[in-house]
ZATI-88545 format. One record per residue (C-alpha): x, y, z; residue in one letter. Coordinates in Angstrom, 3 decimals. Each point is the difference from the previous one (the first is absolute). Layout:
TORTOR      east     north        up  residu
TORTOR         X         Y         Z       a
...
This chain:
TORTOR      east     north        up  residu
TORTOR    14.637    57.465    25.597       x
TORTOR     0.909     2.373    -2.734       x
TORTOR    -3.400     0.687    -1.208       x
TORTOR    -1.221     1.031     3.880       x
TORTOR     3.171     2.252     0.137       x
TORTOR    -1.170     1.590    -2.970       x
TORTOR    -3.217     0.678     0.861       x
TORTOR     0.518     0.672     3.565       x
TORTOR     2.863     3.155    -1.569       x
TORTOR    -2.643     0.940    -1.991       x
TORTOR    -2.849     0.444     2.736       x
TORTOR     2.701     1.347     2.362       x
TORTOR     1.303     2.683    -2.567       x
TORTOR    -4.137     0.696    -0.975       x
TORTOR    -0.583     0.605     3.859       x
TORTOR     3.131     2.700     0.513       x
TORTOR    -0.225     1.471    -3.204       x
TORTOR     0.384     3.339     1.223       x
TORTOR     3.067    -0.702     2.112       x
TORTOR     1.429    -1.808    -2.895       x
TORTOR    -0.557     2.342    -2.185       x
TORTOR     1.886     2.660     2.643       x
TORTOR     3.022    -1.948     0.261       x
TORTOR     0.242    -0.816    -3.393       x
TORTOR     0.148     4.238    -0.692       x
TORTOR     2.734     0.120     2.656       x
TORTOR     1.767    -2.171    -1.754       x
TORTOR    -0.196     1.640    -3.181       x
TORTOR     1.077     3.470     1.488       x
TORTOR     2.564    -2.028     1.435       x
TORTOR     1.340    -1.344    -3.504       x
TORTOR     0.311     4.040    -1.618       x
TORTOR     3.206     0.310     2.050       x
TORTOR     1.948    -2.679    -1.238       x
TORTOR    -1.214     0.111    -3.201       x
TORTOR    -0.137     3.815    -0.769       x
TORTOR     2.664     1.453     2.388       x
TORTOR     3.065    -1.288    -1.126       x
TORTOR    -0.857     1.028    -4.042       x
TORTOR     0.236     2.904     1.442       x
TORTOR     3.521    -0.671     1.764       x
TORTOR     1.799    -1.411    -3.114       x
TORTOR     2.844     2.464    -0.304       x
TORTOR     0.976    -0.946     3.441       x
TORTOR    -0.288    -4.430    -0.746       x
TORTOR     1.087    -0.247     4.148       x
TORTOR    -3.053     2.335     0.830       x
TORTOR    -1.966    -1.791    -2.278       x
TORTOR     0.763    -3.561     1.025       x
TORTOR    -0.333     1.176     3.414       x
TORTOR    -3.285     1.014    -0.543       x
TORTOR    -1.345    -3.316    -1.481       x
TORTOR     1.424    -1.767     2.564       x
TORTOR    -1.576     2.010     2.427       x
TORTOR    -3.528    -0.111    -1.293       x
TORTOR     0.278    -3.761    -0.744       x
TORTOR     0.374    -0.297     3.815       x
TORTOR    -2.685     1.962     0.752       x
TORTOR    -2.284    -1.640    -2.191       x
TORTOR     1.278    -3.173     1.797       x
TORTOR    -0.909     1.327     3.575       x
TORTOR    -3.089     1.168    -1.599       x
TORTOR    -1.088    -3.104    -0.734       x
TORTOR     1.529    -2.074     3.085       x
TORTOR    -2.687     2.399     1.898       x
TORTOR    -2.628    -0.696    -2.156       x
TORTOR     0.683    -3.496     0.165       x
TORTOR     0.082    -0.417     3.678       x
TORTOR    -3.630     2.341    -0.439       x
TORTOR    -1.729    -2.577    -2.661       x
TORTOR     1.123    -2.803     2.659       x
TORTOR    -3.178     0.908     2.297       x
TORTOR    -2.560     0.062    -3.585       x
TORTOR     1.198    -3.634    -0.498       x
TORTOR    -0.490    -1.269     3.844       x
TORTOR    -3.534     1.188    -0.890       x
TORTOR     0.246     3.842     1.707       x
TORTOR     0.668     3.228    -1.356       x
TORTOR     2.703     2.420     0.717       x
TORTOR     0.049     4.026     0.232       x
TORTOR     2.461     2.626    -1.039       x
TORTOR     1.329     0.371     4.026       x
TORTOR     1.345    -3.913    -0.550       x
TORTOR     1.325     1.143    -3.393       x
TORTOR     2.323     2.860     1.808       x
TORTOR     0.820    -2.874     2.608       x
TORTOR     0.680    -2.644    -2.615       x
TORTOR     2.486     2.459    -1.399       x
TORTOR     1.977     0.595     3.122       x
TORTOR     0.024    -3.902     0.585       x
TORTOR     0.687    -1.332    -3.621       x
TORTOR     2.677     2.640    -1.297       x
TORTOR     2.598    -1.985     0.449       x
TORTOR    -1.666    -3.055    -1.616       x
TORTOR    -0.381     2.395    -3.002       x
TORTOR     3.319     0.864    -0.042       x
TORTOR     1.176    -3.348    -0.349       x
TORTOR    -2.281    -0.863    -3.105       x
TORTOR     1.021     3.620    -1.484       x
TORTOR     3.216    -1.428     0.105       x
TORTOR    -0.725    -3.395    -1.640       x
TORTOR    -1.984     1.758    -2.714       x
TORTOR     3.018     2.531    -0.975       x
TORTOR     2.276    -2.885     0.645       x
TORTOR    -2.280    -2.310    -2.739       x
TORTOR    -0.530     3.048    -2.371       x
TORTOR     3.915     0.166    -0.126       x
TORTOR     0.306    -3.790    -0.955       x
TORTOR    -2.171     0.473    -2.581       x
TORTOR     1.077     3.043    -1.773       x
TORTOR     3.394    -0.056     0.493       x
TORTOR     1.270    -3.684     1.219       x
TORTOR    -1.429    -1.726    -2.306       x
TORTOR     0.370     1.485    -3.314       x
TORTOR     3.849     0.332     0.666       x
TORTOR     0.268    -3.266     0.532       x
TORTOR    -1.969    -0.789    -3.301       x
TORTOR     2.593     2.755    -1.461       x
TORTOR     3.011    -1.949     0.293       x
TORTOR    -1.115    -2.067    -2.534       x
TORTOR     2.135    -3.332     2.104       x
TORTOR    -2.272    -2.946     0.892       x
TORTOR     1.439     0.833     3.474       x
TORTOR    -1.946     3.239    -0.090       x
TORTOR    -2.799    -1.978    -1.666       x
TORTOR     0.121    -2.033     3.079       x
TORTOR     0.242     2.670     2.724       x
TORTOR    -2.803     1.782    -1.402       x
TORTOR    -2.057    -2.808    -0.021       x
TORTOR     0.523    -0.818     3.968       x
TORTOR    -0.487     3.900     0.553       x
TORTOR    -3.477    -0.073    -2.077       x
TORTOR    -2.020    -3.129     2.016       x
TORTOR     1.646     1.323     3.596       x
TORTOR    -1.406     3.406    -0.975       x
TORTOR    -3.299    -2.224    -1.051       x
TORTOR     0.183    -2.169     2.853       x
TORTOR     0.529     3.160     2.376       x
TORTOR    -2.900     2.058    -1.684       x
TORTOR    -2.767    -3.054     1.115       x
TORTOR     1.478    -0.485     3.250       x
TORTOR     0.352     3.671     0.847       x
TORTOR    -3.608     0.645    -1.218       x
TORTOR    -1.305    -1.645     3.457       x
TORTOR     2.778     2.246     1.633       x
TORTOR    -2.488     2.477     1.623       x
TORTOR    -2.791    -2.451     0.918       x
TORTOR     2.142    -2.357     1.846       x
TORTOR     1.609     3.230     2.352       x
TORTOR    -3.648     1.098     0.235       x
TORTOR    -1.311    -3.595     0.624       x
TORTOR     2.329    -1.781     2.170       x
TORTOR     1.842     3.560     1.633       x
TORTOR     3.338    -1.437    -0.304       x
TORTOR     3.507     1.439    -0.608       x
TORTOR     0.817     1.072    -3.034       x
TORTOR     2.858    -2.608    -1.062       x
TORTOR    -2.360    -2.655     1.359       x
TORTOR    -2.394     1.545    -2.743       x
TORTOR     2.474     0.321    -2.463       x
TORTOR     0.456    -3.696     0.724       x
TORTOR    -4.053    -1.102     0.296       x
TORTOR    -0.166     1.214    -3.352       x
TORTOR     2.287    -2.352    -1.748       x
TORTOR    -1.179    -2.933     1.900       x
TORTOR    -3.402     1.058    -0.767       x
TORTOR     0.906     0.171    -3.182       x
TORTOR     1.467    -3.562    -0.479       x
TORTOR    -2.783    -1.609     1.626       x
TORTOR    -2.812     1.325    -2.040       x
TORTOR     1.779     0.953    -3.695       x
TORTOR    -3.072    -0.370    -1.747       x
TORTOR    -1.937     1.998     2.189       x
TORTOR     2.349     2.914     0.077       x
TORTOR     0.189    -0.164    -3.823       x
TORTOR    -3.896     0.049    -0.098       x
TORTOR     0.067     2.836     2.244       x
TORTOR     2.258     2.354    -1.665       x
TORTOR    -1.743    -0.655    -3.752       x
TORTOR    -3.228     0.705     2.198       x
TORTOR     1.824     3.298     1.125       x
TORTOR     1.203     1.311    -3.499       x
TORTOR    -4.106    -0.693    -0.908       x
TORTOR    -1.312     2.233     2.679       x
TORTOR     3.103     2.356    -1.053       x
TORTOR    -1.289     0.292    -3.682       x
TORTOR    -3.901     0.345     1.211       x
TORTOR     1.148     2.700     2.485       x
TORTOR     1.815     1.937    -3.072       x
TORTOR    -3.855    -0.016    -1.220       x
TORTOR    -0.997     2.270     3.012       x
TORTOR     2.865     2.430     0.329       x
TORTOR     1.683    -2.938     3.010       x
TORTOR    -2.811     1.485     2.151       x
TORTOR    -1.666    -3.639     0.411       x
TORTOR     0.976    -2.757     0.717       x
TORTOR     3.716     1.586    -0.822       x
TORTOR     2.836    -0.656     2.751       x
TORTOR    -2.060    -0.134     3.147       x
TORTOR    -2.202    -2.937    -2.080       x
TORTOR     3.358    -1.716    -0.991       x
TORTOR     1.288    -0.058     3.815       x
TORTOR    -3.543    -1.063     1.478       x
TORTOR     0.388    -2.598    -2.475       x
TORTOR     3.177    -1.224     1.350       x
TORTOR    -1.024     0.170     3.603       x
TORTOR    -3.058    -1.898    -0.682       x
TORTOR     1.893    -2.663    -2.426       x
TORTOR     2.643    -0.495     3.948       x
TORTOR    -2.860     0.114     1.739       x
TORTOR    -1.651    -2.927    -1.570       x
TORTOR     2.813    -2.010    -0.828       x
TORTOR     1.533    -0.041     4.038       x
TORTOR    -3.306    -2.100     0.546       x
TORTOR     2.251    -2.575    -2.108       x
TORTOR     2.535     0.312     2.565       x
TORTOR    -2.163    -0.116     3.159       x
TORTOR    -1.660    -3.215    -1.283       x
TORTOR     3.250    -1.838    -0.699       x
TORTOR     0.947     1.617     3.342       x
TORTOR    -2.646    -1.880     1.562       x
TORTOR     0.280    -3.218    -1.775       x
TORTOR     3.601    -0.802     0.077       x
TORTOR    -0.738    -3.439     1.307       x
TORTOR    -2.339    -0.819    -2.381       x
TORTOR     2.739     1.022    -2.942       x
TORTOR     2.633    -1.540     1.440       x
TORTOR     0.180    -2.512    -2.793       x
TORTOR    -0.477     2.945    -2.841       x
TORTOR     3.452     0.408    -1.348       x
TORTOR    -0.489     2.689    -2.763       x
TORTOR    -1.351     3.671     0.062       x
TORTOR    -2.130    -1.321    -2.532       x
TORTOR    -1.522    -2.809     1.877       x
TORTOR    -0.249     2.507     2.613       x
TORTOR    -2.363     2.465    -2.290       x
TORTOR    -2.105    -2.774    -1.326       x
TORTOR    -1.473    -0.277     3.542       x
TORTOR    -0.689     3.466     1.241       x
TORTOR    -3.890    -0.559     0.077       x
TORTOR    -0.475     3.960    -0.948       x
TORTOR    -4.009     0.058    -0.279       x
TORTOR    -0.088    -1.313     3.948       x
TORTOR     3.014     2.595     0.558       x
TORTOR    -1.869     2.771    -2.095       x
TORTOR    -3.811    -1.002     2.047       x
TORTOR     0.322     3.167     2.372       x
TORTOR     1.420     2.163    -2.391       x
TORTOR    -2.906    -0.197    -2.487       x
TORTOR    -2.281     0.665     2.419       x
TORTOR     1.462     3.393     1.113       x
TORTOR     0.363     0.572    -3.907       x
TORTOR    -3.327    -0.827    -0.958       x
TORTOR    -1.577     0.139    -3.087       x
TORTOR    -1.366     3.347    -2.167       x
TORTOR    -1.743    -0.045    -3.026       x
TORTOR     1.134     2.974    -2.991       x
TORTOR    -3.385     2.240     1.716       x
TORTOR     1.638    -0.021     3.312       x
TORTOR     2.984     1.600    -1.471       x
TORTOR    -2.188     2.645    -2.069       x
TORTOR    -2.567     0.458     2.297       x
TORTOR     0.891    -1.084     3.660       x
TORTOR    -2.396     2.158     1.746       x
TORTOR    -3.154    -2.741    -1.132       x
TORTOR     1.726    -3.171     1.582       x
């Protein structure tokens, strides 16, 4: 399963290139504010906080829009910059939320924790310690955040919530897909974040949900049949994913490395 989600990223971000490419330079224009604008703003440290906080959250929206746009590439369409305004109108509050979560999780981190380890107590010692993994924990679960609003349009605390269960019912997959994510994040620093950058990260993502809520419609539709499976485990063992994957691969295809170079003699 992971080596069809892979490839089928890959073919997907090859196909939109262009768009991606677009969306990733929104994004960096995006990023100058909060990173540039309040070095600007330090004698006034309210101004200048304010400021972050602000472009954090726009980033966020930014990328709930985006999101909700790369949704259509992975269901095998294509999307244009009309459904990116839309997107934007439907997902800001979405983006709001995760703005939040990510200036809530950059506090833990800079300023939570090392207090803690500060005190020098093993109390502190401890504390810190249940602070790091729930900031760990929350960064894999929360990495799905956008993809399961985008996927299943649901509310937002039931997306908050998706996320953790998500989470604790496929740790190893989540951990796979954020080391994937840091990958694509040190290839994109290659070429300037223009490709595949942020908008390859989050097609990732949508196309790693995508692919795994087969899982769920199987067991969905075999209840009876694992009735007597007791354990998640057991559970996973059985998903048959080549017969689940069948249609899949066929809308994927194959391409040899000419077809990317030259796909005009296909």
């Amino acid at each position: 399963m992971i080596g069809f989600l892979i490839k089928k990223t890959f073919f997907d971000l090859w196909d939109n290139l262009f768009r991606v490419a677009l969306l990733n330079l929104g994004f960096i224009a995006s990023v100058a504010f909060p990173v540039f604008i309040p070095g600007l703003l330090l004698s006034v440290p309210v101004l200048s906080v304010a400021s972050m906080l602000i472009g954090i959250l726009w980033c966020s929206v930014y990328l709930a829009a985006a999101a909700y746009s790369l949704k259509s590439v992975s269901d095998y369409g294509s999307f244009g910059f009309g459904d990116f305004f839309r997107n934007l109108k439907a997902l800001w509050p979405a983006g709001l939320v995760m703005g939040g979560l990510i200036f809530v999780l950059w506090f833990l981190t800079t300023l939570i924790i090392p207090w803690y380890l500060g005190t020098s107590s093993l109390f502190g010692l401890f504390l810190a310690a249940v602070v790091f993994w729930t900031t760990v924990v929350g960064v894999l679960s929360f990495q799905f955040f956008f993809a399961i609003r985008s996927r299943l349009d649901t509310k937002l605390s039931k997306a908050l919530k998706k996320s953790f269960i998500f989470f604790f019912d496929n740790p190893g997959f989540c951990v796979f897909s954020f080391i994937h994510n840091l990958v694509l994040l040190v290839l994109s620093v290659l070429l300037a974040f223009l490709f595949p950058g942020p908008a390859g990260i989050l097609l990732y993502l949508d196309e790693a949900l995508r692919l795994r809520l087969l899982k769920y419609d199987w067991i969905e539709a075999n209840a009876a049949a694992l009735a007597d499976t007791n354990t998640a485990a057991a559970k996973r063992r059985k998903i048959p994913w080549d017969a689940l994957l069948i249609e899949e691969r066929e809308k994927t295809g194959t391409r040899t490395l000419k077809s990317f170079i030259f796909p005009w003699k296909d």
